[in-house]
Residue frames as a rotation matrix with the C-alpha (Angstrom) as fourth column:
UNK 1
-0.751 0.266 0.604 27.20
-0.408 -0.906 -0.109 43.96
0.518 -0.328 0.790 7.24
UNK 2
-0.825 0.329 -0.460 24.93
0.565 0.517 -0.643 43.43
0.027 -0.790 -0.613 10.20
UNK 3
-0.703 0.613 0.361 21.13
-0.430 -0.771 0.470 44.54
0.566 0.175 0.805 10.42
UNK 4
-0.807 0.539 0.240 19.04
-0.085 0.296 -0.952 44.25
-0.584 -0.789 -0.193 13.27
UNK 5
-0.940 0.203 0.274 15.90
0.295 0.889 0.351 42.11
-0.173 0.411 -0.895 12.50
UNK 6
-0.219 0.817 -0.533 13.74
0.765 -0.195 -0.614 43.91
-0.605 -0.542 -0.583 14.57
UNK 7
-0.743 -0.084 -0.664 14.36
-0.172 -0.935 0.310 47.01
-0.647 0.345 0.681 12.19
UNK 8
0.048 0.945 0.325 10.64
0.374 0.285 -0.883 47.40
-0.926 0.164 -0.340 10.70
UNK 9
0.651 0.012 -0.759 11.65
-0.649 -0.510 -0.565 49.53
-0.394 0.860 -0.325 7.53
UNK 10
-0.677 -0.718 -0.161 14.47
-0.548 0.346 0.761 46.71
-0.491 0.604 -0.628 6.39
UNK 11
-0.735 0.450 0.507 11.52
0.196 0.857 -0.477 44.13
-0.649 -0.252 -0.718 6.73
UNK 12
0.566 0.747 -0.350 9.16
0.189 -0.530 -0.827 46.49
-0.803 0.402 -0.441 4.93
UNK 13
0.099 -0.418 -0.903 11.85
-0.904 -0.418 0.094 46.92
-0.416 0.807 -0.419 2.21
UNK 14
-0.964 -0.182 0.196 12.54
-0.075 0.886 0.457 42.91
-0.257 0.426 -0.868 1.74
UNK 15
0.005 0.940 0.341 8.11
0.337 0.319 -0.886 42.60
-0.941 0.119 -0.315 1.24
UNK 16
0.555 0.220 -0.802 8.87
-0.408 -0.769 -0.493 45.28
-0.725 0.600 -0.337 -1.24
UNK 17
-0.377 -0.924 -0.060 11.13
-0.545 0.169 0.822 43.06
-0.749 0.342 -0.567 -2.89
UNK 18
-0.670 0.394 0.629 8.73
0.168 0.906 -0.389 40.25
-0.723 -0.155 -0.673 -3.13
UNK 19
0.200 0.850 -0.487 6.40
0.089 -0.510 -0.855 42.63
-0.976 0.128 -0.177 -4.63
UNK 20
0.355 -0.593 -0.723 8.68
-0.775 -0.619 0.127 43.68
-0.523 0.515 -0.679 -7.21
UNK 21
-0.886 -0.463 -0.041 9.64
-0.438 0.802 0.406 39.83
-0.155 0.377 -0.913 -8.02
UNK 22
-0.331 0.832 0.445 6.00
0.338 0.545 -0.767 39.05
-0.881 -0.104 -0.462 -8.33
UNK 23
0.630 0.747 -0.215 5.39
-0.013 -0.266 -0.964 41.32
-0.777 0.610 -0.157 -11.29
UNK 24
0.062 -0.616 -0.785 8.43
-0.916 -0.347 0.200 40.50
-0.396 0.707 -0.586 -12.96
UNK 25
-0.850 -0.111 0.514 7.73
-0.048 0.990 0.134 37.30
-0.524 0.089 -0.847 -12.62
UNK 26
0.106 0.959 0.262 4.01
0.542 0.166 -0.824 37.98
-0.834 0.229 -0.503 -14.22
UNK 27
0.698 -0.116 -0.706 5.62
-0.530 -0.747 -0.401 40.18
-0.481 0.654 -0.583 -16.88
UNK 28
-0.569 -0.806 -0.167 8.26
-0.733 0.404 0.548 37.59
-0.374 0.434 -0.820 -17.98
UNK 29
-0.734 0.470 0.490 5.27
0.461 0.875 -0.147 34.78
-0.498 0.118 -0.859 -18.07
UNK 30
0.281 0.901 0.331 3.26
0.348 0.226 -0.910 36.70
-0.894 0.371 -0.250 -20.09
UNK 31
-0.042 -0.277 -0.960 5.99
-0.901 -0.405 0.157 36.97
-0.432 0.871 -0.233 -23.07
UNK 32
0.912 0.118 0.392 6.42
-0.094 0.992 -0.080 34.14
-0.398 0.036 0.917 -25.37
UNK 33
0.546 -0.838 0.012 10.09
-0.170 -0.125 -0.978 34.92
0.821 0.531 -0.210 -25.68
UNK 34
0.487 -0.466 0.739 10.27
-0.854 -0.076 0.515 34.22
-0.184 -0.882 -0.434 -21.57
UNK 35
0.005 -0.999 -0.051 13.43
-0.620 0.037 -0.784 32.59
0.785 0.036 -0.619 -20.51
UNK 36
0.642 0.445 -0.624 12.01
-0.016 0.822 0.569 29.45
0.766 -0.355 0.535 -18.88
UNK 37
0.196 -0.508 -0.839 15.01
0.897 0.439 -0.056 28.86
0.397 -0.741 0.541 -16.66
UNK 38
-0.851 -0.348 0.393 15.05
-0.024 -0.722 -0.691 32.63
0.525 -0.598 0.606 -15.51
UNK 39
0.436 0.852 0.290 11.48
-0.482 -0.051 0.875 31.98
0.760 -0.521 0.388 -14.30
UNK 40
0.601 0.029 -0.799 12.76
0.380 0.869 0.317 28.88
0.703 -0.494 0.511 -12.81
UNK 41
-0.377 -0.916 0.138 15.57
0.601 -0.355 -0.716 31.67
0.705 -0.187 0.684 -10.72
UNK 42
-0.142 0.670 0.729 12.75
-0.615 -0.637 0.465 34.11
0.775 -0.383 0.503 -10.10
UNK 43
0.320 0.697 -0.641 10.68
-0.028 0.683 0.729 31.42
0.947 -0.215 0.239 -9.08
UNK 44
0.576 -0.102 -0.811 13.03
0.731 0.508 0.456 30.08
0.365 -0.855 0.367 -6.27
UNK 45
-0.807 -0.469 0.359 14.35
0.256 -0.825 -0.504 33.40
0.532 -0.315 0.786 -5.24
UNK 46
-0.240 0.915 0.326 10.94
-0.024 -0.341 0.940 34.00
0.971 0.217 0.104 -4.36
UNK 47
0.567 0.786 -0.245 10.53
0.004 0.295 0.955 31.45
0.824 -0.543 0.164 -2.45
UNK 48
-0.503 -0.838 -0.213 14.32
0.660 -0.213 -0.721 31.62
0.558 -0.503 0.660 -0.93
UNK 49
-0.668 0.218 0.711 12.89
-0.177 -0.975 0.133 35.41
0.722 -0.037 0.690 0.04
UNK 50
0.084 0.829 0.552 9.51
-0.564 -0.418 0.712 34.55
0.822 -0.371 0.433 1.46
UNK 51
0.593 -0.217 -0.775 10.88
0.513 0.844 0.157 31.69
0.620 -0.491 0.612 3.38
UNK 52
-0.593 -0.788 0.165 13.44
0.571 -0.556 -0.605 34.35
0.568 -0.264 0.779 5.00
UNK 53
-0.597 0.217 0.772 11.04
-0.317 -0.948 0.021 36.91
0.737 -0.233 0.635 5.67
UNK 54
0.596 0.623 -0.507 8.74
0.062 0.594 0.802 33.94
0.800 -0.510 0.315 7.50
UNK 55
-0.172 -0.688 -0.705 11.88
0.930 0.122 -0.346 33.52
0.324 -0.715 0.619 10.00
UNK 56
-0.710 -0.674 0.201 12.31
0.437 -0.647 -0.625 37.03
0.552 -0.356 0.754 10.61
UNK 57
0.071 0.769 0.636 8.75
-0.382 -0.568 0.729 37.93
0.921 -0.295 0.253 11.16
UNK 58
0.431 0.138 -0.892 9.14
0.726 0.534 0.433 36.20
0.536 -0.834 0.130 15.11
UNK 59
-0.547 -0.825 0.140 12.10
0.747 -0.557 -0.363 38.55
0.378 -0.094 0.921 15.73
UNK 60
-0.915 0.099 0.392 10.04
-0.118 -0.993 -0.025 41.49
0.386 -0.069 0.920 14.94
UNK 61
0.295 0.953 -0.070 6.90
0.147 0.027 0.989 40.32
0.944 -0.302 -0.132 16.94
UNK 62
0.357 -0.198 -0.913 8.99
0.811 0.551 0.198 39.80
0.464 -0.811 0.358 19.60
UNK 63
-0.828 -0.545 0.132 10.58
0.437 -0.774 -0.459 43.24
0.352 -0.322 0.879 20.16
């Protein structure tokens, strides 16, 4: 499936992601039962994510 970049509400839904992987990620690190290598998943999903959203943000300056 294909989604235009420029679309401000997908872009606003992937931050919301980020948002959403930030406090699970602070809610998994503050058990002492956390699942080291799901952090380590979170972790680079994260950064997988914000790295993405860095690209796209040109796109949508540009429209």
């Amino acid at each position: 499936m294909c989604v235009p970049v420029d679309d401000s509400a997908m872009l606003c839904w992937l931050q919301t992601q980020l948002r959403v992987i930030e406090a699970w990620q602070e809610e998994l690190s503050s058990r002492p039962d956390a699942d080291l290598h799901q952090l380590e998943r979170l972790a680079r999903h994260y950064n997988w994510l914000t790295e993405e959203l860095s690209r796209l943000s040109p796109y949508r300056q540009a429209a």
